[in-house]
C-alpha positions in Angstrom: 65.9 -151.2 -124.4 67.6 -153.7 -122.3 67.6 -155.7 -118.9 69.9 -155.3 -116.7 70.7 -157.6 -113.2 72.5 -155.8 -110.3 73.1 -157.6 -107.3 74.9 -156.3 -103.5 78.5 -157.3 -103.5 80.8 -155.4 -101.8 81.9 -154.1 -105.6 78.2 -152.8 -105.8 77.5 -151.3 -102.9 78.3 -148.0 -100.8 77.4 -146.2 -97.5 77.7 -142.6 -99.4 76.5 -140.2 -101.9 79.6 -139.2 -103.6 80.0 -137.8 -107.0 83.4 -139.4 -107.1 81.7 -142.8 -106.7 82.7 -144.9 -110.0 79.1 -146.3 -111.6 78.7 -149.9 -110.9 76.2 -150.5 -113.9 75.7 -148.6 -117.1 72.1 -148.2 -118.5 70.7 -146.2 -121.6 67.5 -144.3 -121.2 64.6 -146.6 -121.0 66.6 -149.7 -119.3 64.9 -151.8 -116.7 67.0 -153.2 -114.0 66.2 -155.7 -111.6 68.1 -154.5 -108.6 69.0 -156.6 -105.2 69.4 -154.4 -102.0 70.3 -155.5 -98.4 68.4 -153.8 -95.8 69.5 -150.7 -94.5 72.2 -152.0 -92.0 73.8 -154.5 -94.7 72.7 -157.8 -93.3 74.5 -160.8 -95.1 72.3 -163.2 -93.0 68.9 -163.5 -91.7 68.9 -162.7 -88.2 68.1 -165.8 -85.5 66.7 -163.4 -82.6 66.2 -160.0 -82.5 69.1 -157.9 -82.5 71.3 -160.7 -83.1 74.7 -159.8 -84.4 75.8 -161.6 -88.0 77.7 -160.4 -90.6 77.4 -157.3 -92.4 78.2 -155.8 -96.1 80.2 -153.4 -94.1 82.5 -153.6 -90.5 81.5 -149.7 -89.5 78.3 -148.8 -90.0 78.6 -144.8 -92.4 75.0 -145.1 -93.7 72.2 -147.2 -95.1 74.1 -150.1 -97.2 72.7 -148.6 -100.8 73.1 -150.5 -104.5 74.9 -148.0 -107.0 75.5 -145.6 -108.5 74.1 -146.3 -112.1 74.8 -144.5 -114.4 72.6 -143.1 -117.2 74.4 -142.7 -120.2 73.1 -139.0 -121.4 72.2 -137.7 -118.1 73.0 -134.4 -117.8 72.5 -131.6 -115.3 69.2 -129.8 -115.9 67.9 -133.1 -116.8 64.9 -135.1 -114.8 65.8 -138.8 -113.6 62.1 -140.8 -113.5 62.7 -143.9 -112.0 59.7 -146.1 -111.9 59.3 -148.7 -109.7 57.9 -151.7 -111.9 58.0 -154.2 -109.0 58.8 -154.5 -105.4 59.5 -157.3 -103.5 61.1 -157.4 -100.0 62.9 -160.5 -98.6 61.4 -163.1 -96.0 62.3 -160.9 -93.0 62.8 -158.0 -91.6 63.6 -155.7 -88.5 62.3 -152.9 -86.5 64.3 -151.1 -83.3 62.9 -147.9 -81.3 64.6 -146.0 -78.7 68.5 -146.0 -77.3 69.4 -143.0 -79.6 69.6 -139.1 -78.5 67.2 -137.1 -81.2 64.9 -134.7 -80.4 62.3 -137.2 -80.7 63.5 -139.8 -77.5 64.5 -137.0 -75.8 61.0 -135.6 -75.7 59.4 -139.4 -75.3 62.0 -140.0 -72.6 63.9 -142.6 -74.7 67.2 -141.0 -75.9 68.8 -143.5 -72.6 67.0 -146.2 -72.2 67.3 -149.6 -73.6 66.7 -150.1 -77.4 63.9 -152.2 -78.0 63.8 -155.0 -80.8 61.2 -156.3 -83.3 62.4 -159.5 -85.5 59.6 -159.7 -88.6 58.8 -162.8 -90.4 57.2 -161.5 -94.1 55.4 -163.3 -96.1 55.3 -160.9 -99.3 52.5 -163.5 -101.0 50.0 -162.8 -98.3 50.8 -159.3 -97.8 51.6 -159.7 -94.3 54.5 -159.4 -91.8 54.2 -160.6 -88.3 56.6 -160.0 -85.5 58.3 -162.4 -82.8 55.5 -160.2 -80.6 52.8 -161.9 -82.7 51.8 -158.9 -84.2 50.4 -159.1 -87.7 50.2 -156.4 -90.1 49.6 -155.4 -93.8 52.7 -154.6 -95.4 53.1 -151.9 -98.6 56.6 -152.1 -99.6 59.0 -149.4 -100.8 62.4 -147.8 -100.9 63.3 -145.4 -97.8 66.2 -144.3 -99.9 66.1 -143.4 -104.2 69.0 -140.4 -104.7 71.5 -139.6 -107.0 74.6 -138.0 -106.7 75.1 -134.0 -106.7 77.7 -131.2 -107.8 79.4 -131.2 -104.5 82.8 -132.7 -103.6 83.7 -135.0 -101.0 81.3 -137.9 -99.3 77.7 -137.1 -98.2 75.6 -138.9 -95.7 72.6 -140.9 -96.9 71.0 -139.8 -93.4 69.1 -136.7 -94.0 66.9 -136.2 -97.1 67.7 -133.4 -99.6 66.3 -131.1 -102.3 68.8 -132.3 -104.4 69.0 -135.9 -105.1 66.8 -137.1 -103.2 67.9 -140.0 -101.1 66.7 -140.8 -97.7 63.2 -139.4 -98.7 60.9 -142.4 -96.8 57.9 -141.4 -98.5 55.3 -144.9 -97.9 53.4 -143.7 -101.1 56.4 -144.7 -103.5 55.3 -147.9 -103.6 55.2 -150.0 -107.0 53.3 -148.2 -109.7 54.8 -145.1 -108.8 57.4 -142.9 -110.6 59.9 -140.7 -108.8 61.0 -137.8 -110.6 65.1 -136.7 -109.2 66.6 -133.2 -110.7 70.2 -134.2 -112.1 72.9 -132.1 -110.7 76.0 -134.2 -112.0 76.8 -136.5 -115.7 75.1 -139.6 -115.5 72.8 -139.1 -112.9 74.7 -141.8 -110.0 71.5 -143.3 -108.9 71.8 -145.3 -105.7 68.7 -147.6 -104.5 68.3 -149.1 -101.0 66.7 -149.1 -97.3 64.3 -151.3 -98.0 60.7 -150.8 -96.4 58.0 -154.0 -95.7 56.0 -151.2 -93.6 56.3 -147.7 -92.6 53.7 -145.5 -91.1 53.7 -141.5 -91.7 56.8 -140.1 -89.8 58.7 -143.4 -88.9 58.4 -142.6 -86.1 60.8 -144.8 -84.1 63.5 -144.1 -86.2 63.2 -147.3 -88.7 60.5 -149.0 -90.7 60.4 -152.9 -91.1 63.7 -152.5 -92.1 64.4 -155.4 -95.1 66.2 -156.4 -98.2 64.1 -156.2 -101.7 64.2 -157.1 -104.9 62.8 -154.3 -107.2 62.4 -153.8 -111.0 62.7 -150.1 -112.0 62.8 -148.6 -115.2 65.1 -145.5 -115.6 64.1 -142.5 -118.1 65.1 -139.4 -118.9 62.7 -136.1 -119.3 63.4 -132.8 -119.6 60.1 -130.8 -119.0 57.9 -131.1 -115.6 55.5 -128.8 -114.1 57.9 -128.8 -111.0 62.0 -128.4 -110.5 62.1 -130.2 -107.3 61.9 -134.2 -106.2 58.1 -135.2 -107.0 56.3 -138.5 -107.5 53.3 -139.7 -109.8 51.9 -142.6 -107.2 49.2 -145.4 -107.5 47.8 -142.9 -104.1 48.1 -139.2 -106.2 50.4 -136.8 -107.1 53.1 -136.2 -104.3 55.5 -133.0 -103.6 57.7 -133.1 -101.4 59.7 -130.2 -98.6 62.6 -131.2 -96.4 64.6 -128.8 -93.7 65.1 -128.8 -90.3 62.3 -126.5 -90.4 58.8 -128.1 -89.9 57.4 -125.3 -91.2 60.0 -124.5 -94.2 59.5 -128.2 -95.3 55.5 -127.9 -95.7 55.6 -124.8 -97.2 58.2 -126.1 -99.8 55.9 -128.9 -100.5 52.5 -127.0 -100.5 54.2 -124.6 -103.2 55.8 -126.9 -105.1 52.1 -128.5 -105.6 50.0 -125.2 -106.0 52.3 -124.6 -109.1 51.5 -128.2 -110.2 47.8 -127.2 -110.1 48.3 -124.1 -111.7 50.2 -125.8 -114.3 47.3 -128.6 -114.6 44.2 -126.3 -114.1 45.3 -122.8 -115.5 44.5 -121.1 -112.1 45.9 -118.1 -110.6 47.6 -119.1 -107.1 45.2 -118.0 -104.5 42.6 -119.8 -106.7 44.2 -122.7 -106.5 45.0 -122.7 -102.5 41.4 -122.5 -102.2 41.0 -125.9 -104.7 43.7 -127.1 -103.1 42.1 -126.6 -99.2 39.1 -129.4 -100.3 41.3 -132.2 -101.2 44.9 -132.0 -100.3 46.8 -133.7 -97.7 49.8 -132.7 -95.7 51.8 -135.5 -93.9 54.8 -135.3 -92.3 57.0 -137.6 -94.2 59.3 -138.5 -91.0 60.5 -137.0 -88.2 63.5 -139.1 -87.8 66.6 -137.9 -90.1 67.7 -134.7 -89.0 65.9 -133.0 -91.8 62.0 -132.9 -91.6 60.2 -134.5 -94.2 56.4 -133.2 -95.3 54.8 -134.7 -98.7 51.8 -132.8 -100.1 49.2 -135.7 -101.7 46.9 -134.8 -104.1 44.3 -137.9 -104.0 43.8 -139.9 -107.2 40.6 -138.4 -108.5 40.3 -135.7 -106.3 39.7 -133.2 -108.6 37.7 -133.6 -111.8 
């Protein structure tokens, strides 16, 4: 096994999911890399005042400003991608803006016109704390908004909306260090792309961004062929975590309620109604986010919840 380094240059870095994307870093199964990612706008400087305007990875803004693809030599359709998140750590500031944009969401707070409002973060990843030029303090848990790979389709894809297949902007805040993401591969080599770094994020990111931030992040990449579920699903220090995305609310939690049941069944030997009624006592239902054109629900099984 071997250590890889992969930095943001403008050789390394794209706005897309695209299965024509050349890999920017080779890795056998089992490879750590320690991977640098700019935060989701692709911010080459720290920002002075909020909403200042310095120089970015890229002059039009296509997506979040991702680190990839990687290839993984062996990866083959049919295959599972875990990518486990050895370590996190997110740069020394960050950024948060709400309103300004025309979703469904500002239209029905009454946003979707007004001014955009601005939160500069200073983060201090020692002490687990990121305070804003407001003088707000909170607890940070940092993560990736967006982990995808590449799939069987031609042409460029946006990194906006998540997906069943490959992932991508998924925003989940339980995928924090400790945790394992499993991707379906749809295309040779996998093309895993890493970025949107997260300092903070509450269920449903709700304004639209997180305590938006660069990271540095050891992940180890495998390769497995047999899970108890075909879709995007995460082993987490919090539980086990399904997940359901569509523009349906309801589509996306039932996808992600199903895709656990048959986990249980798988773990427990249960028929499926048997296991709805296990699952009634301990499972959680979150909405994911509400922010990305696709809804987002995760189903949580709690660490321990069943013995």
């Amino acid at each position: 096994m071997s250590r890889h380094q992969l930095d943001p240059l403008p050789s390394t870095t794209s706005q897309v999911f695209c299965r024509e994307l050349p890999p920017v870093l080779a890795v056998e199964p089992g490879d750590t890399v320690l991977l640098r990612s700019l935060d989701a706008a692709g911010h080459l400087e720290r920002q002075q005042a909020p909403g200042q305007d310095v120089p970015k990875m890229f002059a039009e803004w296509l997506g979040h400003c991702l680190t990839g693809p990687i290839e993984v030599r062996g990866a083959r359709p049919g295959d599972v991608l875990a990518v486990r998140f050895v370590s996190m750590r997110p740069d020394d500031w960050g950024w948060t803006s709400a309103g300004g944009r025309d979703t469904p969401l500002t239209r029905r707070l009454g946003m979707h016109e007004g001014p955009v409002a601005r939160l500069l973060w200073r983060i201090d990843a020692g002490a687990g704390t990121a305070t804003s030029d407001r003088g707000h303090t909170v607890r940070i848990a940092p993560f990736h908004g967006v982990t995808g790979l590449a799939w069987d389709e031609p042409g460029e894809h946006s990194t906006i909306p998540p997906r069943p297949v490959g992932g991508g902007n998924i925003d989940c805040k339980e995928l924090t260090a400790g945790s394992v993401l499993y991707l379906p591969v749809d295309v040779p080599g996998a093309l895993l792309s890493i970025g949107d770094g997260h300092a903070a994020q509450g269920d449903g990111e709700v304004a639209g961004t997180a305590i938006e931030c660069g990271m540095t992040t050891e992940v180890q990449l495998e390769l497995v062929t047999h899970r108890p579920v075909s879709g995007v699903h995460a082993e987490t220090p919090a539980g086990q975590v399904t997940f359901g995305f569509s523009p349906d609310l309801n589509v996306a939690m039932g996808d992600a309620l199903d895709a656990m049941l048959t986990w249980l069944q798988a773990s427990y030997g249960l028929d499926k109604a048997t296991t709805l009624a296990l699952a009634s006592a301990v499972l959680d239902l979150r909405v994911t986010q509400v922010a990305n054109q696709s809804w987002g629900v995760h189903a949580l099984l709690p660490a321990g919840a069943i013995s």
